[in-house]
C-alpha positions as CSV (number, residue, x, y, z in Angstrom):
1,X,0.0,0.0,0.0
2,X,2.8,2.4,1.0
3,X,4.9,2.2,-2.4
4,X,1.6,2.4,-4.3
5,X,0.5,5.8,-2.7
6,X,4.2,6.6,-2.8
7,X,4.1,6.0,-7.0
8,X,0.7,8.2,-6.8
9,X,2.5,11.4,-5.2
10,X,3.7,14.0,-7.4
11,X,6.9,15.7,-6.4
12,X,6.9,19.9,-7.4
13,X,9.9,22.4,-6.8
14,X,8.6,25.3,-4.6
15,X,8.4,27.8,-8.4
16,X,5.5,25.1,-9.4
17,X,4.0,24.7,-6.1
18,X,3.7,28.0,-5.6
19,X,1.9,28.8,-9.3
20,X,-0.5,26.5,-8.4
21,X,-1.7,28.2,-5.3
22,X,-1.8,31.4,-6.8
23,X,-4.1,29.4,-9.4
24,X,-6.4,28.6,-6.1
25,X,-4.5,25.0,-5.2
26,X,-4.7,25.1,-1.5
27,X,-1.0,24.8,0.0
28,X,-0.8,23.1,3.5
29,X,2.1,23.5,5.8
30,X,2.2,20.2,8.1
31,X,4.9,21.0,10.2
32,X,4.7,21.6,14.1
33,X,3.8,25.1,15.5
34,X,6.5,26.5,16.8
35,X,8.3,25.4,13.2
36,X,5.4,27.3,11.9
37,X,6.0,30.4,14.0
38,X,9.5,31.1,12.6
39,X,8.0,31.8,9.1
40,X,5.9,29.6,6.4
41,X,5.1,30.2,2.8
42,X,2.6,33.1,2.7
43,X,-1.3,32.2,2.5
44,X,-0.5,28.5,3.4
45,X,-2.6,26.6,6.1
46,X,-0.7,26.0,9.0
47,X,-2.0,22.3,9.9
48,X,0.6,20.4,11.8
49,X,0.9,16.9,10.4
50,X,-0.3,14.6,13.1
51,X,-3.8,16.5,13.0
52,X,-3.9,15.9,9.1
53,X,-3.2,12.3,9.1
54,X,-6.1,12.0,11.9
55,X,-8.8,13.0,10.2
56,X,-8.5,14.7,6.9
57,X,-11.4,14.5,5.6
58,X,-12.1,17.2,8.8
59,X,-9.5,19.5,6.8
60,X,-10.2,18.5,3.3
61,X,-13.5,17.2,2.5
62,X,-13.1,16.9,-1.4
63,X,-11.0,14.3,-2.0
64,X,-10.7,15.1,-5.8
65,X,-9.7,17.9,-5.2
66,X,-6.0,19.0,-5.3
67,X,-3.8,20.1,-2.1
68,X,0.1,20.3,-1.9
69,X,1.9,19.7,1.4
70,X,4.8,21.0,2.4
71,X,7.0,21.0,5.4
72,X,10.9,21.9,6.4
73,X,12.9,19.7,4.2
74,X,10.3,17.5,2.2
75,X,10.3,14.2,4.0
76,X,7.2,14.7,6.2
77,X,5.0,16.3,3.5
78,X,5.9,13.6,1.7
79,X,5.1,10.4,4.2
80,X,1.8,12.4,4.9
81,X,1.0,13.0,1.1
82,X,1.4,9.0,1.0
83,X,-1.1,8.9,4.0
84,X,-3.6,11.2,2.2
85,X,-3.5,8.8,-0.7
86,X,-4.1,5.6,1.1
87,X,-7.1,7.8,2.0
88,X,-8.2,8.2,-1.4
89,X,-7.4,11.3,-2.4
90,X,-6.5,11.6,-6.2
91,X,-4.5,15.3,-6.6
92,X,-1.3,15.3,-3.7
93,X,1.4,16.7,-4.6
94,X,4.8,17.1,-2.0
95,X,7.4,20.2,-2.2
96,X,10.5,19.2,-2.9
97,X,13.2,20.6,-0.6
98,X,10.2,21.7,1.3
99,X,10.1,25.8,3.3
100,X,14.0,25.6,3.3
101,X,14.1,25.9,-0.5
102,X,11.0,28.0,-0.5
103,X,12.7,30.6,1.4
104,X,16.5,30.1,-0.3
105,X,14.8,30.8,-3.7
106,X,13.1,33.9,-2.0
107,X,9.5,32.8,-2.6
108,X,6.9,34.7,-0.4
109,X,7.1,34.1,3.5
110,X,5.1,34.8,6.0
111,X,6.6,35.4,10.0
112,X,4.2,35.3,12.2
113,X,3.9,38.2,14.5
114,X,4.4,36.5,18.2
115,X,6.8,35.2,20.7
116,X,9.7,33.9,18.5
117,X,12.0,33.2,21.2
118,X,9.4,30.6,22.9
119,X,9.2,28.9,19.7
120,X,13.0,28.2,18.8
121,X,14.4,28.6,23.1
122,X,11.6,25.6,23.5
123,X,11.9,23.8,20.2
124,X,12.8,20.6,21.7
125,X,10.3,20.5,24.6
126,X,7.7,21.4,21.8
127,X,8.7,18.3,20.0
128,X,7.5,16.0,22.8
129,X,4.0,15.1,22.4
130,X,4.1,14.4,25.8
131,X,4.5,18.5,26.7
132,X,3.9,20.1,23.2
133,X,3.2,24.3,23.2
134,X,0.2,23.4,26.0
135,X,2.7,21.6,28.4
136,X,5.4,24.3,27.6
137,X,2.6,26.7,28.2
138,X,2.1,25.2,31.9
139,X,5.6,25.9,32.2
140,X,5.5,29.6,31.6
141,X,2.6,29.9,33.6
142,X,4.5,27.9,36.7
143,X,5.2,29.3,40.1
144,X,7.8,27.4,41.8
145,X,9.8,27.9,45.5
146,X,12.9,27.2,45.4
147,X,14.4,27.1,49.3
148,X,18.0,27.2,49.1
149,X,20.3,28.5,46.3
150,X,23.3,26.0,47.3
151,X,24.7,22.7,46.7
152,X,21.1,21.2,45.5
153,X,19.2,24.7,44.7
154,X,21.9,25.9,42.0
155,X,21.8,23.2,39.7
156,X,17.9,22.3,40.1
157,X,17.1,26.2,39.7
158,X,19.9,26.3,36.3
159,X,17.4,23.4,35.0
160,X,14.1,24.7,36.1
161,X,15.1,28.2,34.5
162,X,16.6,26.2,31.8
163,X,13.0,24.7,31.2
164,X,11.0,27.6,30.9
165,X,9.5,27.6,34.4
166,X,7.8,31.1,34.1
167,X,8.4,32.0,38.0
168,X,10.6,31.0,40.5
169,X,11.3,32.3,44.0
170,X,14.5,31.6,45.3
171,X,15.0,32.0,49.3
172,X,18.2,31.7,51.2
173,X,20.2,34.2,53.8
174,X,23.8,32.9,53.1
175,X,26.5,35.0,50.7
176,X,28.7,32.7,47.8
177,X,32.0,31.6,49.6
178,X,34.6,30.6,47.9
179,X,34.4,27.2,49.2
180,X,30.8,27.0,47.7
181,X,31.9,27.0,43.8
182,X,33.1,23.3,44.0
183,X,29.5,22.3,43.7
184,X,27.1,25.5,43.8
185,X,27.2,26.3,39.8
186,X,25.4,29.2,39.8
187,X,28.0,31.2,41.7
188,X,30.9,32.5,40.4
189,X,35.0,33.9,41.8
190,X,33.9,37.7,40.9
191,X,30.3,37.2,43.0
192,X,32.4,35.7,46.2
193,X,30.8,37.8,49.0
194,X,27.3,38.5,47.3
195,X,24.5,37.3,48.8
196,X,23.2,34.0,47.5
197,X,20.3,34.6,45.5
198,X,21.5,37.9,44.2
199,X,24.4,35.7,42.7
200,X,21.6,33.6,41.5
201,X,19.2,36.0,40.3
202,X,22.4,37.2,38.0
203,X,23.1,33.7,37.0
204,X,19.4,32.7,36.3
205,X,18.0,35.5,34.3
206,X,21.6,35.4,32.2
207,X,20.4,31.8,31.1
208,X,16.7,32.7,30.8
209,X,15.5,36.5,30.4
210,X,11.9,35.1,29.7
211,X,11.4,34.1,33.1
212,X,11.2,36.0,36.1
213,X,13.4,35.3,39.4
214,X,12.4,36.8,42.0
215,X,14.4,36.8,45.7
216,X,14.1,36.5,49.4
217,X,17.5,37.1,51.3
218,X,16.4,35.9,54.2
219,X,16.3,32.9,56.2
220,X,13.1,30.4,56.4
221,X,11.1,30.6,59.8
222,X,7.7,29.6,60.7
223,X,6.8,33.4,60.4
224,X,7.9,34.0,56.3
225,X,7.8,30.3,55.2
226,X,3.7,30.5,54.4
227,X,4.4,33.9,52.7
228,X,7.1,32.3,50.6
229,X,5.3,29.4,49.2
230,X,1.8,30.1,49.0
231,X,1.0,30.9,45.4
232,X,3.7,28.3,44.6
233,X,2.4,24.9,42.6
234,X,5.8,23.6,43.9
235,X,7.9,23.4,46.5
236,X,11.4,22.7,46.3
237,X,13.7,22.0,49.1
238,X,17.5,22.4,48.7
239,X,17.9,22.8,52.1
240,X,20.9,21.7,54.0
241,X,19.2,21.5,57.8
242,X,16.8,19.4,59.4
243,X,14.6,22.1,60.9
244,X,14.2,23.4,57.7
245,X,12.6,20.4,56.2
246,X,11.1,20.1,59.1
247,X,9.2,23.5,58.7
248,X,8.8,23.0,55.2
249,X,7.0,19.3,55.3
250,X,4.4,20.5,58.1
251,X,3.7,24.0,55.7
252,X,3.2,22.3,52.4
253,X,0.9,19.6,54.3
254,X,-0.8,22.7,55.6
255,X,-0.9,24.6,52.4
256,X,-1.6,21.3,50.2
257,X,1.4,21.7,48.2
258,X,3.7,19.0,46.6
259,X,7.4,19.1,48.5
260,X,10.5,17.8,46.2
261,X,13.4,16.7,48.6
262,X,16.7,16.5,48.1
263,X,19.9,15.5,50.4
264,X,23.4,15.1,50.0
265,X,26.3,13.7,52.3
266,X,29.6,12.9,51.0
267,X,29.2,10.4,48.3
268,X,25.7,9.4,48.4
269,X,22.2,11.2,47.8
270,X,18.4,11.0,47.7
271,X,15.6,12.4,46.1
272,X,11.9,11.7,47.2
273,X,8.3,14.1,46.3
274,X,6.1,14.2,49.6
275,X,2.5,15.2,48.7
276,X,0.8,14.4,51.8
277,X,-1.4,18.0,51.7
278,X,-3.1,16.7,48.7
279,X,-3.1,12.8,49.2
280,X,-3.9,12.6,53.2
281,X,-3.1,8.8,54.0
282,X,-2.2,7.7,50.1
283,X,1.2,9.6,50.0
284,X,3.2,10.1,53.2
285,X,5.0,13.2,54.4
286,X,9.2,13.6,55.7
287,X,8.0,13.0,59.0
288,X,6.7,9.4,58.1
289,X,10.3,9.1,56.8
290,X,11.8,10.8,59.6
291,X,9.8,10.9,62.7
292,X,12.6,12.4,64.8
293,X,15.9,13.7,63.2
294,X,19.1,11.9,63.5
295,X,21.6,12.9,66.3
296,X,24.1,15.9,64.7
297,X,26.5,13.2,65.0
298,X,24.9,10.9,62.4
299,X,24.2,13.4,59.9
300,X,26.8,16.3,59.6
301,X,26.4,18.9,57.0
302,X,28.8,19.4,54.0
303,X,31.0,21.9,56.0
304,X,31.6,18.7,58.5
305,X,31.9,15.8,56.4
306,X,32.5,16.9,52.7
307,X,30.8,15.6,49.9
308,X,31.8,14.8,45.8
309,X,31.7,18.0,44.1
310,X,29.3,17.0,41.4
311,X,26.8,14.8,44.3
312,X,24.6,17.6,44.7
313,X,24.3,18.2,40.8
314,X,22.8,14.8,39.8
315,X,20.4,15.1,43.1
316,X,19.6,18.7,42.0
317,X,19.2,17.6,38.6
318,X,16.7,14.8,39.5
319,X,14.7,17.1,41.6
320,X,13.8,19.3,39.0
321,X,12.8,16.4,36.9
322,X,10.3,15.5,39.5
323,X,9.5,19.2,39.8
324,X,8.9,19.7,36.6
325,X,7.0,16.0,36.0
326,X,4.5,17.5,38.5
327,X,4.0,20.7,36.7
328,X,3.2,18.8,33.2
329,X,1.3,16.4,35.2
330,X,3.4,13.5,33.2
331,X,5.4,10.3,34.6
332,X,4.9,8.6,37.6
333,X,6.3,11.5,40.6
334,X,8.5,10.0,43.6
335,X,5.5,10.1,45.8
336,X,6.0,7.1,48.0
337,X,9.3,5.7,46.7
338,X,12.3,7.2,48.3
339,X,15.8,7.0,45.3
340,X,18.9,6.6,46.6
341,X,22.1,7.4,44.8
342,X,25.6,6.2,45.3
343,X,28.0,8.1,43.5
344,X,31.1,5.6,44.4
345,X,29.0,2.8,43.4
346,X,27.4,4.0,40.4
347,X,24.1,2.8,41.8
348,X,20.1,3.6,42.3
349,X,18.1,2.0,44.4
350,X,14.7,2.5,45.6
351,X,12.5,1.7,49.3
352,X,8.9,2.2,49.5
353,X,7.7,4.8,51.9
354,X,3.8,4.6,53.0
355,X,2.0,7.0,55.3
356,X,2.9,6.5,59.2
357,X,-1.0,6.2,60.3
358,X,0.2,7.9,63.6
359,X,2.0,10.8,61.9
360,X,1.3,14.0,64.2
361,X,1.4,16.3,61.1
362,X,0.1,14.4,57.7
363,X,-2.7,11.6,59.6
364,X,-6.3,12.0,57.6
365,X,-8.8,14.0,59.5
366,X,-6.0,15.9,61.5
367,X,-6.1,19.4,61.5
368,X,-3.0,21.0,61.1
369,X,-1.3,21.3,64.8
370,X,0.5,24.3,64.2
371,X,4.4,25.1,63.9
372,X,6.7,24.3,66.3
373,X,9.7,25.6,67.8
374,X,12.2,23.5,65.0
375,X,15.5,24.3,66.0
376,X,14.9,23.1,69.4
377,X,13.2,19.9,68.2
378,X,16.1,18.9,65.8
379,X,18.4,19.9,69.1
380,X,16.9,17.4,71.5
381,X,17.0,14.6,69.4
């Protein structure tokens, strides 16, 4: 069937194909919007070519009647032209070469007016039917708290930005050290001394202008943490402190927002999502995990016990994945599976986490007990 419709195609340089539409031979353009937005032969129909093969009869109800199809190259318009025939239609005709030699032989073009920087800074999200313009859309329109602009912040911030993640809100009270730019990427030797998120912001909207970055020099108590992630549709925590988590598990179960965790130590990491505001008793909360924080002893920070430069970038890395998997509402989110990494070992591995059914924060039917004093909690444990 293929090499029968492929016999039945007629190939035309862009000169004849554009004769014929100036004759009234209807000219369609089946390649993907944002290929579209970067300029298309003029008074062709835009019609990408997965909605063409669908249902063409919805686009072209004659089937005698003729059409040409044209795309970047000639491949596509080709392969749908074949598709069209199978269908029964008698007149197709493909451009050879396709809009690339339409517009090298300086035949009519058309640029849409619009945002051309979306279009080709998103081109290869756009490609993925599983985010398309609509996903990369959600994007743009995304809020997203990001607490910490260190080891686990920097990277998962470069990618979120990276991504097209309309909004973030980056929070953290520490300046860049120089012993920070082993593994915190979006500082830099000349902002040594600057305060963390400025150094961020600089680094953030260098990558991204689209976006906006805004930035809370400050440091995370129960009095600014509801402020800080309120209008956010995620939470991020690149925190390096357990009364941070602490305070940011019991305010996203409060507010209903999803919580992407991330730790480091030395050569080894994890990455989990807690969702317990929005799934009371289906997902489970850091407190299920952790009902009482280690001793300091068995969990010192970076400054203590040192950890592999690029750790903290592959844990970074994978939290914005599971940020921006909840944002697109694709893939199946770390809720109830906790990933550990190790770095020397080259190796993943993965324990189930349920809901504690005694969990004093995250239980069903409990309201929300109200913040506590963190720093001496974490203390007398």
């Amino acid at each position: 069937m293929a090499d029968n419709a492929a016999m039945s195609v007629e190939t035309i340089t862009p000169a004849e194909a554009l004769q014929r539409q100036q004759r009234g031979v209807l000219l369609v353009d089946v390649r993907e919007s944002h290929e579209h937005a970067t300029g298309h032969a003029t008074d062709a129909l835009c019609t990408a070519r997965g909605i063409v093969e669908a249902d063409p009869q919805a686009l072209l109800p004659d089937r005698m009647a003729e059409v040409i199809l044209i795309c970047q190259a000639g491949s596509r318009s080709m392969r749908c032209a074949e598709v069209l025939v199978a269908a029964g239609y008698r007149r197709v005709a493909s451009v050879e070469g396709g809009t690339a030699r339409w517009m090298a032989e300086g035949l009519p073009v058309t640029v849409p007016e619009g945002d051309l920087d979306f279009y080709d800074r998103y081109s290869r999200h756009l490609r993925l039917p599983e985010v398309g313009e609509a996903g990369q859309r959600k994007l743009q329109a995304a809020r997203v708290a990001v607490v910490g602009a260190g080891g686990l912040g920097s990277p998962a911030a470069f990618y979120l930005a990276a991504a097209g993640v309309g909004h973030l809100r980056l929070a953290d009270d520490d300046v860049v050290d120089r012993s920070n730019l082993q593994r915190q990427i979006l500082h830099t030797e000349a902002r040594v001394g600057v305060p963390k998120v400025e150094s961020a912001r600089v680094a953030l909207t260098a990558l991204n202008p689209s976006i906006s970055v805004e930035v809370l020099p400050e440091r995370i108590t129960s009095g600014n943490v509801e402020a800080l992630i309120a209008d956010a549709d995620v939470v991020l925590d690149g925190g390096d402190n357990f009364p941070v988590r602490y305070l940011l598990n019991d305010a996203c179960i409060k507010l209903g927002k999803p919580l992407v965790y991330g730790a480091v130590h030395r050569f080894e990491g994890q990455v989990s999502v807690f969702d317990a505001g929005r799934q009371r008793g289906v997902a489970p909360c850091y407190r299920c995990l952790f009902p009482e924080p280690p001793p300091p002893e068995a969990a010192p920070n970076c400054a203590e016990a040192g950890v592999l430069g690029v750790l903290p970038g592959v844990i970074g890395m994978l939290q914005a994945t599971e940020v921006l998997k909840l944002l697109l509402g694709i893939g199946e989110p770390l809720a109830g599976r906790l990933l550990h990494f190790d770095a020397l070992a080259m190796r993943f591995r993965e324990t189930r986490l349920t809901p504690d059914p005694d969990c004093p924060v995250c239980r069903p039917g409990l309201p929300f007990p109200g913040y506590i004093d963190y720093q001496a909690f974490c203390s007398a444990h």
